[in-house]
VEXDREN-2710 file (C-alpha; in Angstrom, 1 decimal):
% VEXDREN-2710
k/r/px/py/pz
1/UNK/22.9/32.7/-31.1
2/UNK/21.1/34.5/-27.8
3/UNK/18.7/37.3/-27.8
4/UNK/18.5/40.0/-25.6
5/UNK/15.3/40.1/-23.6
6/UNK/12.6/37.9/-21.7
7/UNK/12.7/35.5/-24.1
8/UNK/16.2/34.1/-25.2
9/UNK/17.1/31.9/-28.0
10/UNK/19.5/29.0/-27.8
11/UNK/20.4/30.0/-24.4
12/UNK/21.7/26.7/-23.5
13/UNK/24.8/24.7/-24.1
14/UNK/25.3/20.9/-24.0
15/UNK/28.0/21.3/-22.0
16/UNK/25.7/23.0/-19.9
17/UNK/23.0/20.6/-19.6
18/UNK/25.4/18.2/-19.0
19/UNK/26.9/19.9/-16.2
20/UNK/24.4/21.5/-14.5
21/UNK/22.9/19.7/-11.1
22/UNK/21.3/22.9/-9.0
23/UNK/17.8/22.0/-8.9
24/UNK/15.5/24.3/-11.0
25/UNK/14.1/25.6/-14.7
26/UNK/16.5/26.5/-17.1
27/UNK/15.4/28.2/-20.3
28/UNK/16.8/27.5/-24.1
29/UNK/13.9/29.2/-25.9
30/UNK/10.7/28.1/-28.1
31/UNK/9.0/27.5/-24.6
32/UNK/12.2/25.1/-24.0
33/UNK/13.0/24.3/-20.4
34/UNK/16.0/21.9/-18.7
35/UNK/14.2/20.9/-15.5
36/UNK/17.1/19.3/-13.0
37/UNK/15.1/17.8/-10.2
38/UNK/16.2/17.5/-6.6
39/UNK/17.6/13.8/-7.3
40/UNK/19.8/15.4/-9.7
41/UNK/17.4/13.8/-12.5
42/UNK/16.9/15.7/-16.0
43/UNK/14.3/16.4/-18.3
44/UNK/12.9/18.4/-21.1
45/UNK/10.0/20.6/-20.8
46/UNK/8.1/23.1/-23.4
47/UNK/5.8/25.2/-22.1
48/UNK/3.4/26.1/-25.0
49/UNK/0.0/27.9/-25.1
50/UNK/-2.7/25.3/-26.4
51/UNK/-6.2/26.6/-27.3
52/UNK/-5.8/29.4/-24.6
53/UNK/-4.6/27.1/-21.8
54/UNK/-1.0/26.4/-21.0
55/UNK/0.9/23.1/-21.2
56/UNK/3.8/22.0/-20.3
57/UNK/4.9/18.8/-22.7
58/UNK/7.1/16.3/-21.4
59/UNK/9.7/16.1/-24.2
60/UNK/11.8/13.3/-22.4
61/UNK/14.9/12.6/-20.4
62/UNK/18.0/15.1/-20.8
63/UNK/20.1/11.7/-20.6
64/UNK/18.5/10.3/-23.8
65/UNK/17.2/13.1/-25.6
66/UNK/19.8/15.8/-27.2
67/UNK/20.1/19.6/-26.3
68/UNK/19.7/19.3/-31.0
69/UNK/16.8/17.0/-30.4
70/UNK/14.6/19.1/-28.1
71/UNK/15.3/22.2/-29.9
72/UNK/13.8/20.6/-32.7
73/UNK/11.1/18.4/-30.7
74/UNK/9.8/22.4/-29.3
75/UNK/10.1/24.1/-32.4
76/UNK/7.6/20.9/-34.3
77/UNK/5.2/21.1/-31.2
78/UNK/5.3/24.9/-32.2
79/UNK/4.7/24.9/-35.8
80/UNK/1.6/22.3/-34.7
81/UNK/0.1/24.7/-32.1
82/UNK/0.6/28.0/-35.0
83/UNK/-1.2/26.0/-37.3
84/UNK/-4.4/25.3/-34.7
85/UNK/-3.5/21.6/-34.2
86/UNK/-2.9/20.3/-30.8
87/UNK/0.9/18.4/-30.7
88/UNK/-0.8/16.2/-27.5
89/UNK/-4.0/15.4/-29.5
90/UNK/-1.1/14.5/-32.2
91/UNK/1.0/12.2/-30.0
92/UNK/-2.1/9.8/-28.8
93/UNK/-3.3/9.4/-32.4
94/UNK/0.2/8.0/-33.2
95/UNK/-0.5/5.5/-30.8
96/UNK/-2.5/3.0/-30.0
97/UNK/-4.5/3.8/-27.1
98/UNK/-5.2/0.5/-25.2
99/UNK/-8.8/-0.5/-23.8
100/UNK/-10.1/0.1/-20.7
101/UNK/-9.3/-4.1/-19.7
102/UNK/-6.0/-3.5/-21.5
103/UNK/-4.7/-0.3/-19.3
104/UNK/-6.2/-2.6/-16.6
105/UNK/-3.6/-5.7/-17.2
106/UNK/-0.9/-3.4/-17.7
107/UNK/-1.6/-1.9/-14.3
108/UNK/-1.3/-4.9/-12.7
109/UNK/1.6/-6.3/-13.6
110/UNK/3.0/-2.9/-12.6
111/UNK/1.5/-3.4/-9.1
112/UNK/1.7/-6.8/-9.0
113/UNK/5.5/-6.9/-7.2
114/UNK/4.6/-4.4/-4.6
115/UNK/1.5/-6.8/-3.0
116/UNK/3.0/-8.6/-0.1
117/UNK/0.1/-10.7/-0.6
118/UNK/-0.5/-12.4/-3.8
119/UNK/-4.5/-13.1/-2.7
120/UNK/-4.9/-9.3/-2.3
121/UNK/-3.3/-8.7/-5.6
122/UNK/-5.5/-11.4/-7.0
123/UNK/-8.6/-9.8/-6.3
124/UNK/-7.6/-6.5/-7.3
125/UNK/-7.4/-7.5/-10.6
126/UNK/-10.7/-9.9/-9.9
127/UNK/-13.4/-7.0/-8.7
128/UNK/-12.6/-5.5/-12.5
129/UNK/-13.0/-8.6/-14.3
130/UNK/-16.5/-9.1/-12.8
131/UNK/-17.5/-5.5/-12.2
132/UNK/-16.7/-3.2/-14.6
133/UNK/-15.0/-5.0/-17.7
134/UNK/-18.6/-6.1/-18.6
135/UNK/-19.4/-2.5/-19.1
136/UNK/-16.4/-0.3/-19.8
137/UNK/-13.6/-2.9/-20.6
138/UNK/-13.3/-2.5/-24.4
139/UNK/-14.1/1.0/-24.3
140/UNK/-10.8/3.0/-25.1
141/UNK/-9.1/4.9/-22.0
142/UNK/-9.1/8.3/-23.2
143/UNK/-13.1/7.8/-24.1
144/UNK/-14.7/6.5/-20.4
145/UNK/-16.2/9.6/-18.7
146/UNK/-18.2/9.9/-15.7
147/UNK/-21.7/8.4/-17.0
148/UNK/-19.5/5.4/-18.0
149/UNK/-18.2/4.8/-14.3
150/UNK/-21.8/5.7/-12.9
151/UNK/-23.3/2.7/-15.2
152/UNK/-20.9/0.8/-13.6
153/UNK/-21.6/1.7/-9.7
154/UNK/-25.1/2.4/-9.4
155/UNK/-26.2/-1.3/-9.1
156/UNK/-23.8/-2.5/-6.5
157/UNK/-23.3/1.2/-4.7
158/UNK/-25.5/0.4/-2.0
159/UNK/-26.3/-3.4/-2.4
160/UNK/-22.2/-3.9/-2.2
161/UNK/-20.4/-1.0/-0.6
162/UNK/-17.6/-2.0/0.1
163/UNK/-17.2/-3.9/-3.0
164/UNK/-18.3/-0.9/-5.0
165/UNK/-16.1/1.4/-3.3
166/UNK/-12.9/-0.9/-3.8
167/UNK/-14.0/-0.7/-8.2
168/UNK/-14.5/2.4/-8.2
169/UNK/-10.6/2.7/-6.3
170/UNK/-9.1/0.4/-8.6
171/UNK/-10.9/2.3/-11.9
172/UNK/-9.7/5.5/-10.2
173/UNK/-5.9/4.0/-10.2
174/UNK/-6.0/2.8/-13.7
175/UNK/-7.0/6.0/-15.0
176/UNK/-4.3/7.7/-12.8
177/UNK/-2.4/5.4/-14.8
178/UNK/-3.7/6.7/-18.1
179/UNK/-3.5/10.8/-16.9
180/UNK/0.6/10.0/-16.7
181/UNK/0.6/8.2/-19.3
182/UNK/-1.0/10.7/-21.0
183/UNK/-4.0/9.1/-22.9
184/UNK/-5.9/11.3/-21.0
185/UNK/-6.1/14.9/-18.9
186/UNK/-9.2/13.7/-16.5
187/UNK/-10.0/11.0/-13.1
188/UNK/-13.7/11.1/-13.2
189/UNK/-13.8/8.4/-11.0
190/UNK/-12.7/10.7/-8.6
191/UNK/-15.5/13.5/-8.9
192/UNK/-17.9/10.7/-9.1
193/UNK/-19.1/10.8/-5.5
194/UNK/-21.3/13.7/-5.7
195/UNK/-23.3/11.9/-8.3
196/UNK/-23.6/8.7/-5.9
197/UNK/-26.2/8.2/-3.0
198/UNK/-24.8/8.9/0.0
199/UNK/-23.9/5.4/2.4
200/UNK/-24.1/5.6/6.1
201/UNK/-21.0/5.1/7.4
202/UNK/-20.3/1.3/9.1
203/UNK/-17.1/0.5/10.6
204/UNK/-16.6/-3.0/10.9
205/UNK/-14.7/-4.2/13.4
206/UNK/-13.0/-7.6/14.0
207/UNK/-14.6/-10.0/16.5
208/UNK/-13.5/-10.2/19.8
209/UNK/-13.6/-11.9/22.9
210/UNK/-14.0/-10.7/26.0
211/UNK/-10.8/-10.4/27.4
212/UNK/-12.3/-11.8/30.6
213/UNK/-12.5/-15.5/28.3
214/UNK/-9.6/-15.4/26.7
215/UNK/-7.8/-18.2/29.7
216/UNK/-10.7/-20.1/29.1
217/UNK/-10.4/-19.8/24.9
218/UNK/-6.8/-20.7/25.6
219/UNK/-7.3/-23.6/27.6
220/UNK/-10.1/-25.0/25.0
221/UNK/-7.2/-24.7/22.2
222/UNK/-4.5/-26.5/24.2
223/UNK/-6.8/-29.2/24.8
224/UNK/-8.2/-29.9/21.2
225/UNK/-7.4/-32.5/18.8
226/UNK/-5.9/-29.7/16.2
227/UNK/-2.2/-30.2/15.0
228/UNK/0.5/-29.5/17.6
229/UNK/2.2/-26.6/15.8
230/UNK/-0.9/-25.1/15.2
231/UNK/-1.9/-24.6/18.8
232/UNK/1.5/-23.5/20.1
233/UNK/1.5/-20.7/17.1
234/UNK/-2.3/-19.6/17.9
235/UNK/-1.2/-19.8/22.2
236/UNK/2.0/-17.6/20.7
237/UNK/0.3/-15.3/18.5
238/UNK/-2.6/-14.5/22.1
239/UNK/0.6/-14.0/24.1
240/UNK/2.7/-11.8/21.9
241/UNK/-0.1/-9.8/20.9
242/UNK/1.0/-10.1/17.5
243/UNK/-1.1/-10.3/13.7
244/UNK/-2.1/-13.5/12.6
245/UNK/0.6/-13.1/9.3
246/UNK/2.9/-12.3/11.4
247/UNK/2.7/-15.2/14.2
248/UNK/2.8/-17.5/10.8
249/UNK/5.6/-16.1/9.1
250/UNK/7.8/-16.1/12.4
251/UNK/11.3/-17.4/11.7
252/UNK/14.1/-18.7/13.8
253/UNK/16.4/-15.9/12.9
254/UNK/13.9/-13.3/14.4
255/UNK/14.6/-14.7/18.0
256/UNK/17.4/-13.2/19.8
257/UNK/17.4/-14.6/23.3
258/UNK/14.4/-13.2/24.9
259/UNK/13.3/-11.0/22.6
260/UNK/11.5/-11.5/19.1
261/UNK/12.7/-8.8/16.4
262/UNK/10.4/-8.5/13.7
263/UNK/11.8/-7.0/10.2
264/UNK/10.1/-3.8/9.0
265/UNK/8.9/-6.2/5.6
266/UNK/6.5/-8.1/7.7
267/UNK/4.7/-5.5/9.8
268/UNK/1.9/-3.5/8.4
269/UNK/3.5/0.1/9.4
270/UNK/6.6/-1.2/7.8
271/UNK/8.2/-0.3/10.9
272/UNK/10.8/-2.9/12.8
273/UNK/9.0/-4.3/16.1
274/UNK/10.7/-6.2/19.0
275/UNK/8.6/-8.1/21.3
276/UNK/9.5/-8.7/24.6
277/UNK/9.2/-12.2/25.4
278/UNK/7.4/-13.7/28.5
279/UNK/8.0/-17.2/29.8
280/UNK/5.7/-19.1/28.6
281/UNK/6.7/-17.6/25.0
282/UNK/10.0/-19.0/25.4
283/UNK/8.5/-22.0/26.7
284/UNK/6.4/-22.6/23.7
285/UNK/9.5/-22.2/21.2
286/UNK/11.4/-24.6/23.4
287/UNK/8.5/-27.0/22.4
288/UNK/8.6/-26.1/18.8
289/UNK/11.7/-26.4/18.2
290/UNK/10.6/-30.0/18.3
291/UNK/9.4/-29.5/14.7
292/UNK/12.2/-27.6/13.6
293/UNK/12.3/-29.0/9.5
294/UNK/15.1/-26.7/8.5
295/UNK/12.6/-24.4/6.4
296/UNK/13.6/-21.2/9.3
297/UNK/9.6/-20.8/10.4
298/UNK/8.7/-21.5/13.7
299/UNK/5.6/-22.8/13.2
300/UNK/5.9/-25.1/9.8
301/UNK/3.4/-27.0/8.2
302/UNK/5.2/-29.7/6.1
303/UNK/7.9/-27.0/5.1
304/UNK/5.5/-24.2/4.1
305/UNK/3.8/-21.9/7.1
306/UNK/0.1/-22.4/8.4
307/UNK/-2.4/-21.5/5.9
308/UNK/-3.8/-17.6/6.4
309/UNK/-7.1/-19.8/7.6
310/UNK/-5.7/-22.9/10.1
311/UNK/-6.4/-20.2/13.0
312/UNK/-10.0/-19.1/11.7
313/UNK/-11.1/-22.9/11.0
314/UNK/-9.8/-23.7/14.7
315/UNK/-11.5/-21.1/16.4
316/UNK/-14.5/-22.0/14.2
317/UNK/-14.5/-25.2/15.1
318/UNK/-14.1/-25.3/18.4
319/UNK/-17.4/-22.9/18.6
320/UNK/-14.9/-20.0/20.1
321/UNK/-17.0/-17.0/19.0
322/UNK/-14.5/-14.2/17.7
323/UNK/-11.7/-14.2/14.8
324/UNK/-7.6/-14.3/15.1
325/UNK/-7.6/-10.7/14.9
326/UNK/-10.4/-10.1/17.8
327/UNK/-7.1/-11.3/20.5
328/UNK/-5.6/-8.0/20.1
329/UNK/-9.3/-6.0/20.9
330/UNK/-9.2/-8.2/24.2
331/UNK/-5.9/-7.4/25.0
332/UNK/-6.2/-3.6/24.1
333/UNK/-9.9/-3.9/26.5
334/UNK/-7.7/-5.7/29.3
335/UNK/-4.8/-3.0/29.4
336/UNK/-7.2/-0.3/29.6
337/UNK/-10.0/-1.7/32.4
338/UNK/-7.3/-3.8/34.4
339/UNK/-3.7/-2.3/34.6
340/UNK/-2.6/1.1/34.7
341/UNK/0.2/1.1/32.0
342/UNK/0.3/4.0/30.4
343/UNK/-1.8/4.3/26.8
344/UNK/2.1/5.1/24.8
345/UNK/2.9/1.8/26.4
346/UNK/0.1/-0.2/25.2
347/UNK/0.1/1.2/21.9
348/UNK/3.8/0.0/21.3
349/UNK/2.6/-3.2/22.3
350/UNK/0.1/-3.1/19.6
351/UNK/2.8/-1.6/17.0
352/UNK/0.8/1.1/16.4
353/UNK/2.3/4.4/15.6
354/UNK/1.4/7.0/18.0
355/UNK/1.6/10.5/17.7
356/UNK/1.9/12.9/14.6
357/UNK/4.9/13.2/12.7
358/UNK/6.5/15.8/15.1
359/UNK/5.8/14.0/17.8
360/UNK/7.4/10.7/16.2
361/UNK/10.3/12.4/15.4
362/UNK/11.8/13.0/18.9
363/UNK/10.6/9.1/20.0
364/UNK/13.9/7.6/20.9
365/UNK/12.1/4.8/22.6
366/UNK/10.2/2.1/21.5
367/UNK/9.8/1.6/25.5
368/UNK/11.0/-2.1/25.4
369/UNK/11.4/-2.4/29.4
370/UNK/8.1/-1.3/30.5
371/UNK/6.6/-3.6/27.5
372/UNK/8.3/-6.3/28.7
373/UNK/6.5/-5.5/32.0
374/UNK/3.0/-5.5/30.4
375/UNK/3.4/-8.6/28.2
376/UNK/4.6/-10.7/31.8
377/UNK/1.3/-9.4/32.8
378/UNK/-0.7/-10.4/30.2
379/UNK/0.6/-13.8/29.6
380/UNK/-0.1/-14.6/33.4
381/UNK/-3.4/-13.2/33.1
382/UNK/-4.4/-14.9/29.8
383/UNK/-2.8/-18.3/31.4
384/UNK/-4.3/-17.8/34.9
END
């Protein structure tokens, strides 16, 4: 049955719903709504008037919930919101509502696949445990407000910035979490930096050499008593101009003649990178090859890669003042003050991504031939 007018009654059809694919609203009545999405994906929505404000209840997907069923669903959430109840208020108390340490877990393990690096995950999970379980972690979700996350900030805001701002990040996600999950309507740990002292800002930035003693850091490595493989990765990762992640996770199947093609997976734009490769690169992987154990990396340590710290302890002990990272400042600070390669060029080489999205879209070129020019320079400089 339909009714004429604004607001129609039993307007849709399951053959309908099943059929339909043009993205948009479609209205049944009672507030009812088929939402297709551009994917093609549907969904039921009621749009219903709550204490003055207007909602829009996510009755669920069009694939597992029947044209019958929602009708019914709307009409319920109806009869609840005549009779001064709240159908959302309803829904949570039919739940349990997990603690603040149990959203927390949850959250992780959701995460947890998506960290390409298991440490970083780790300690994600590790700055709650010490900072703010102590305090909010058997509160429930729906009940931590923004005194709660205050209590939890104000001793480490300004004795542990960067620490404090990472916990008040990682509360911020799990009650994103809880908002879609819909224990909740509110992030206070959003709004919370008014309320906060205000930090100086402090960029760190990674320790560098001068590029003018990179030959002689170079040299100093070649001529130590570390491991074999790891001096030849540490000479490759200076000379490619590469992270040190990357350098370590290099495989045989990345090298294609002269050139090093790096998948999008292992590069932090998560962006594909070729490198051109000079001859003393090729050189180097001539010599490794020697320790070739059939694992695919480059540079193996007993079938594993180096450890994310055999660069940092070599540099550290052999008193050479800056950290893996610091290689790429001193060759950025060498392009600029002592060749005249255009700044697009020397930003490939670093694998940044220059220009804004427009601009980016008309790049055809990741510049290759001229890069290869500039590495060649580099690698007789740094081995001069």
């Amino acid at each position: 049955m339909k009714r004429k007018g604004r607001h129609p009654v039993n307007a849709l059809t399951a053959l309908k719903v099943r059929r339909e694919s043009k993205q948009g609203f479609y209205a049944d009545g009672n507030g009812l709504y088929l939402k297709v999405d551009k994917n093609g994906a549907k969904r039921w929505i009621q749009r219903i008037v709550i204490n003055g404000k207007r909602r829009d209840l996510g009755l669920g997907s069009a694939l597992i919930i029947s044209l019958a069923d929602a009708r019914l669903n709307a009409i319920k959430n109806k009869q609840i919101v005549l009779s001064g109840g709240d159908p959302l208020e309803e829904k949570r108390q039919k739940r349990k509502i997990p603690t603040f340490k149990e959203a927390s877990y949850l959250v992780y393990e959701i995460y947890k696949p998506t960290w390409t690096n298991k440490k970083h995950g780790q300690q994600w999970i590790n700055t709650l445990e010490n900072y703010a379980f102590g305090s909010i972690g058997n509160k429930q979700i729906d009940k931590i407000n923004s005194a709660d996350i205050l209590n939890v900030l104000t001793p480490i805001w300004t004795a542990k910035p960067e620490t404090a701002n990472r916990v008040r990040q990682r509360i911020g996600v799990v009650l994103k979490w809880a908002i879609g999950n819909d224990y909740r309507k509110d992030n206070p740990a959003v709004a919370i930096l008014e309320a906060l002292p205000k930090k100086d800002k402090q960029v760190t930035h990674h320790k560098a050499l001068p590029y003018q003693d990179v030959p002689k850091a170079i040299k100093t490595i070649k001529n130590s008593n570390a491991m074999d493989i790891t001096k030849l990765a540490f000479e490759f990762l200076i000379l490619t101009n590469v992270r040190s992640g990357v350098a370590r996770k290099a495989l045989w199947a990345d090298i294609k003649e002269d050139k090093w093609e790096i998948p999008a997976d292992r590069m932090k734009a998560k962006k594909a990178h070729r490198v051109p490769l000079s001859q003393r690169c090729l050189d180097i992987l001539s010599i490794a090859m020697r320790h070739n154990d059939g694992s695919g990396l480059i540079f193996p340590n007993k079938g594993k890669r180096l450890s994310d710290v055999a660069f940092s302890k070599l540099l550290k002990s052999l008193n050479i003042d800056c950290v893996p990272h610091g290689f790429r400042t001193s060759f950025r600070m060498w392009s600029i003050e002592k060749t005249n390669y255009p700044n697009q060029v020397c930003e490939f080489a670093m694998a940044h991504v220059v220009g804004d999205a427009a601009e980016r879209a008309y790049q055809r070129s990741d510049l290759f031939e001229k890069r290869r020019e500039l590495m060649n320079a580099w690698s007789r400089y740094a081995l001069s």
